[in-house]
C-alpha positions as CSV (number, residue, x, y, z in Angstrom):
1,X,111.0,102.4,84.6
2,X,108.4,101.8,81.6
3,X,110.0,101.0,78.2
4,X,107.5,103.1,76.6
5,X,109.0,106.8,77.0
6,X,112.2,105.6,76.5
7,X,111.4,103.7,73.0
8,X,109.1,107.2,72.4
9,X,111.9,109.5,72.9
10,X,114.7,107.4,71.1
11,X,112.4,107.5,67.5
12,X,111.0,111.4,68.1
13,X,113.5,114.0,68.8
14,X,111.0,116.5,69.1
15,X,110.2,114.2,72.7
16,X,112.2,115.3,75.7
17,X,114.5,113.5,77.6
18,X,112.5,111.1,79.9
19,X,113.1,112.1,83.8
20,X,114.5,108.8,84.4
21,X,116.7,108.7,82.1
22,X,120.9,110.1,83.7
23,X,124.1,110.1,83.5
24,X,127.3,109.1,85.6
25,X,129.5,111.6,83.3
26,X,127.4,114.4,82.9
27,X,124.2,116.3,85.1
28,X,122.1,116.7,82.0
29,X,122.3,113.6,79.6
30,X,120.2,115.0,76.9
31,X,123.5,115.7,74.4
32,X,124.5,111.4,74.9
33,X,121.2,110.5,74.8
34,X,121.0,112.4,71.0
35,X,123.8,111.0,70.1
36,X,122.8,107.1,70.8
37,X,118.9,108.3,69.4
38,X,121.0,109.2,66.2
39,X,122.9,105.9,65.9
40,X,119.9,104.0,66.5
41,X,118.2,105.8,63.7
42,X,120.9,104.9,61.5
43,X,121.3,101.3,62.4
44,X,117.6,101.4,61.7
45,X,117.6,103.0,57.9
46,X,120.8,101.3,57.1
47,X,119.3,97.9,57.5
48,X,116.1,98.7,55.7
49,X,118.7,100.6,52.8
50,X,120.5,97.3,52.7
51,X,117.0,95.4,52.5
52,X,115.9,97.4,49.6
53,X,118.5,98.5,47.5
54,X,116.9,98.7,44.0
55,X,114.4,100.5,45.7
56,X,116.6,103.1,47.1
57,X,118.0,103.4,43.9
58,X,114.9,104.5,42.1
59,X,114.3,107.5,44.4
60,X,118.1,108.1,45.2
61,X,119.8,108.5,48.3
62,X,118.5,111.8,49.7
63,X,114.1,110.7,49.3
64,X,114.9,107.0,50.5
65,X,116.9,108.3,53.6
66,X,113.9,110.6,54.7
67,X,111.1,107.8,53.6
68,X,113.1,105.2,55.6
69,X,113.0,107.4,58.7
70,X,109.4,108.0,58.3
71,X,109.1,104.3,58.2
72,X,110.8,103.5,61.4
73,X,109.4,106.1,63.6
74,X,105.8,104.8,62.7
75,X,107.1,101.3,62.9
76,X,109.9,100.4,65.1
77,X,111.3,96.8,64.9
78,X,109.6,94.4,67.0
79,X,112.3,92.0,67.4
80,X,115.9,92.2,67.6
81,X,116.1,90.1,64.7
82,X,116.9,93.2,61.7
83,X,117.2,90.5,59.2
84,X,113.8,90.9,59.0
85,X,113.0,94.2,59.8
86,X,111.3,95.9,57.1
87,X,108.2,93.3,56.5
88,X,105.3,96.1,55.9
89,X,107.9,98.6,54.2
90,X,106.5,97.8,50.9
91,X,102.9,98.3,52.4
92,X,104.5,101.4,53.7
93,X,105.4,102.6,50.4
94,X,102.4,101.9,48.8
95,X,100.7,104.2,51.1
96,X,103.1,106.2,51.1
97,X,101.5,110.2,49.7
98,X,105.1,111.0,48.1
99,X,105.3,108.1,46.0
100,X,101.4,108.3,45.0
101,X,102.8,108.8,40.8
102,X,105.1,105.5,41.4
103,X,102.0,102.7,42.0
104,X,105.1,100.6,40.9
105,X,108.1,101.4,43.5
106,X,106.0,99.4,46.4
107,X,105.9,96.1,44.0
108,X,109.3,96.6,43.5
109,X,109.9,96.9,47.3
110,X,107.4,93.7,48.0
111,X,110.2,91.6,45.4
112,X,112.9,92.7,47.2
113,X,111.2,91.6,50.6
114,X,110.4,88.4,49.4
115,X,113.9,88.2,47.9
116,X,115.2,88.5,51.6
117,X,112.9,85.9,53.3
118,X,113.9,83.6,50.2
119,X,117.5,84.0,51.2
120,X,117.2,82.8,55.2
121,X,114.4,80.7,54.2
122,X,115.3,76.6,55.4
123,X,117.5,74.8,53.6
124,X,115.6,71.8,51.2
125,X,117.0,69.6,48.5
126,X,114.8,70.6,45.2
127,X,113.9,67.6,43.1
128,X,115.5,66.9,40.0
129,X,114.5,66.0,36.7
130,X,114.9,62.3,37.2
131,X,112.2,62.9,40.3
132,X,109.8,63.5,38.0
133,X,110.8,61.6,34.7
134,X,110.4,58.5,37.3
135,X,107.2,59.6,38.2
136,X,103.8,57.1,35.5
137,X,103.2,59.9,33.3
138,X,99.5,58.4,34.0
139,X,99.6,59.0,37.6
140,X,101.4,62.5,37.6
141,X,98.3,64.8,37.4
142,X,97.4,63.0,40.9
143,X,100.7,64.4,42.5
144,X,101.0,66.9,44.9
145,X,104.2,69.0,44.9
146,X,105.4,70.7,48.1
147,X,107.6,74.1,47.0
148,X,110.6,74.5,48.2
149,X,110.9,76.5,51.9
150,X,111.9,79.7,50.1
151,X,109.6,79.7,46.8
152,X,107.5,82.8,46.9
153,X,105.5,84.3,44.0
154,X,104.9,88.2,43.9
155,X,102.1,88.9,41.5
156,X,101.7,92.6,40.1
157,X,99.8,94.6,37.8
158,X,103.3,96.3,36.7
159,X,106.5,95.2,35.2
160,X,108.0,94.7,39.0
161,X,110.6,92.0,37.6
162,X,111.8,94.5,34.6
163,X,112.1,97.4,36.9
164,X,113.7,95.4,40.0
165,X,116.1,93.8,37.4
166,X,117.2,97.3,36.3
167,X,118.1,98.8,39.3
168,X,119.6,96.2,40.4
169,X,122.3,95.1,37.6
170,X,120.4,92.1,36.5
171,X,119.7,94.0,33.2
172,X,120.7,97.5,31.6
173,X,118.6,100.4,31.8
174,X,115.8,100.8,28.7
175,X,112.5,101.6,28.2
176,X,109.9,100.0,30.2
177,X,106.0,99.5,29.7
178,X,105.0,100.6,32.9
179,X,101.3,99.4,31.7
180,X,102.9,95.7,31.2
181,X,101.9,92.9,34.2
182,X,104.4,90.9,35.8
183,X,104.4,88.0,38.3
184,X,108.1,86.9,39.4
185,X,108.6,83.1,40.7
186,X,111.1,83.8,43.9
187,X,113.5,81.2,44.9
188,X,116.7,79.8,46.4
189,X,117.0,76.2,46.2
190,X,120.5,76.2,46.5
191,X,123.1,79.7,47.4
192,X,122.1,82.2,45.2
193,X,117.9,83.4,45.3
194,X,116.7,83.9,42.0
195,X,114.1,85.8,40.7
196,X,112.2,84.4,37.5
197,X,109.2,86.3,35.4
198,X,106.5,84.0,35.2
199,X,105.0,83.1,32.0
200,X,100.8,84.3,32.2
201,X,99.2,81.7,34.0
202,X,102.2,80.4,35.5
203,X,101.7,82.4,39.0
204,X,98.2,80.5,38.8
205,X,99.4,77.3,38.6
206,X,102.2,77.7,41.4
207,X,99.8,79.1,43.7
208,X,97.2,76.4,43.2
209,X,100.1,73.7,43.9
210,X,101.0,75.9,46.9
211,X,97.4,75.6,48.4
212,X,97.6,71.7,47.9
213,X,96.2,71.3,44.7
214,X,97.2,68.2,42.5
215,X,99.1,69.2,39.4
216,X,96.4,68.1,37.6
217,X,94.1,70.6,39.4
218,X,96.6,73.2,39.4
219,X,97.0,72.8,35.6
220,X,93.1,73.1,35.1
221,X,92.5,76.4,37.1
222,X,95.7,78.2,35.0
223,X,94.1,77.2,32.0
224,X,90.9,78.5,33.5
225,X,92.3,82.0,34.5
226,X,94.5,82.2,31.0
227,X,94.0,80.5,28.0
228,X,97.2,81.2,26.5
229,X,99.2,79.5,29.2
230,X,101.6,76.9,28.6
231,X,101.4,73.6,30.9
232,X,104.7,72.2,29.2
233,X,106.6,75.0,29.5
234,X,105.6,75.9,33.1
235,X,106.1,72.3,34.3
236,X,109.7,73.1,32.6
237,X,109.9,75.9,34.6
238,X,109.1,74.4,38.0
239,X,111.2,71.6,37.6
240,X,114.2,73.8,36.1
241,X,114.1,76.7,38.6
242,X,114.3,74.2,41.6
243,X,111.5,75.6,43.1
244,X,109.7,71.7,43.7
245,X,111.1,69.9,47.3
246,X,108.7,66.8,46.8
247,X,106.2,65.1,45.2
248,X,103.7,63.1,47.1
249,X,100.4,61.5,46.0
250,X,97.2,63.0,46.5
251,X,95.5,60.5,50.0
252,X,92.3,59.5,47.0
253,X,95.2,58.1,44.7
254,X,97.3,56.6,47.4
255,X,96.9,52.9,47.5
């Protein structure tokens, strides 16, 4: 028989049983059938609870538990992979009429996604400070610097990093400036993924080196988008946070 009903009936309960669908223990096997339809719904909201716990923690329990099963009937996983099951739950949220007063809950959602994808991201060996120290000084605006496989940077018009960090024991509860922008630098370039605020014009920079800018160029267009960034610190920053996996000269300054 078709997939299609059956997939239907397992997310809707108000769907009947499809005709196909029997039993070898029991004439009508609409009372088994709820029961596996339940389990899957579980399975389903207790991956995505796992997946976003600071988020969950924000609303509590009872609202994430009934936003989550919204979620999954309107979007069912598409591969048996859960791991990364709940992709466009932050896009979800964001459109999401319940959470309309919380703008803030689906950038706190997005950091948690990328946090996720950041932890089975490939393995890469992130250059040290002797990788660039060796590096002319003269010749390092020319250099291209390829991020590390699970560097991701979440840019937001709210404080996503202080609320995330809240909920989420990084940092105790206090007042927040829900008015205050925050870009986070995500990365795990060894076991643990961590989750950096960005100075301003940092998020710039990275994003220009991770659409094959030189650092030079990179440098240029942050200073262009903020004046009050800091090339020495953010350079700092990359090379600190391990989020750089090589260096390699721009093809004009090869020789």
């Amino acid at each position: 028989m078709s997939t299609a009903p059956f997939a239907a009936a397992l997310l809707d309960p108000d769907r009947r049983l499809p005709d196909e669908i029997t039993s070898h223990t029991a004439r009508h096997p609409e009372t088994r059938f709820a029961v596996y339809r339940n389990n899957v719904m579980v399975s389903l909201i207790e991956a995505l609870r796992t997946r976003f716990p600071a988020t969950e923690r924000i609303v509590g329990d009872e609202f994430f538990t009934a936003m989550a099963r919204t979620f999954v009937r309107a979007q069912p996983p598409r591969s048996p992979l859960l791991m990364s099951y709940g992709d466009h739950f932050p896009a979800f949220v964001k459109a999401f009429q319940p959470t309309a007063d919380m703008p803030w809950l689906a950038e706190v959602a997005r950091l948690e996604a990328a946090r996720t994808r950041a932890y089975h991201a490939a393995d890469a060996v992130p250059l040290a400070p002797a990788d660039f120290s060796a590096i002319d000084p003269d010749t390092l605006g020319a250099m291209r610097v390829q991020l590390h496989p699970s560097a991701a940077i979440v840019r937001s018009q709210h404080p996503v990093v202080t609320i995330w960090a809240m909920n989420s024991g990084e940092a105790p509860l206090g007042l927040v400036d829900f008015g205050t922008a925050e870009d986070a630098l995500v990365v795990r370039p060894h076991l643990t993924v961590g989750v950096l605020r960005l100075p301003r014009g940092a998020a710039t920079f990275l994003g220009a080196l991770q659409d094959d800018a030189t650092i030079a160029d990179a440098l240029g267009a942050a200073l262009a988008d903020d004046e009050s960034f800091d090339p020495t610190a953010t350079l700092a920053l990359l090379i600190g946070s391990g989020a750089a996996a090589a260096l390699t000269p721009a093809p004009e300054a090869a020789p």
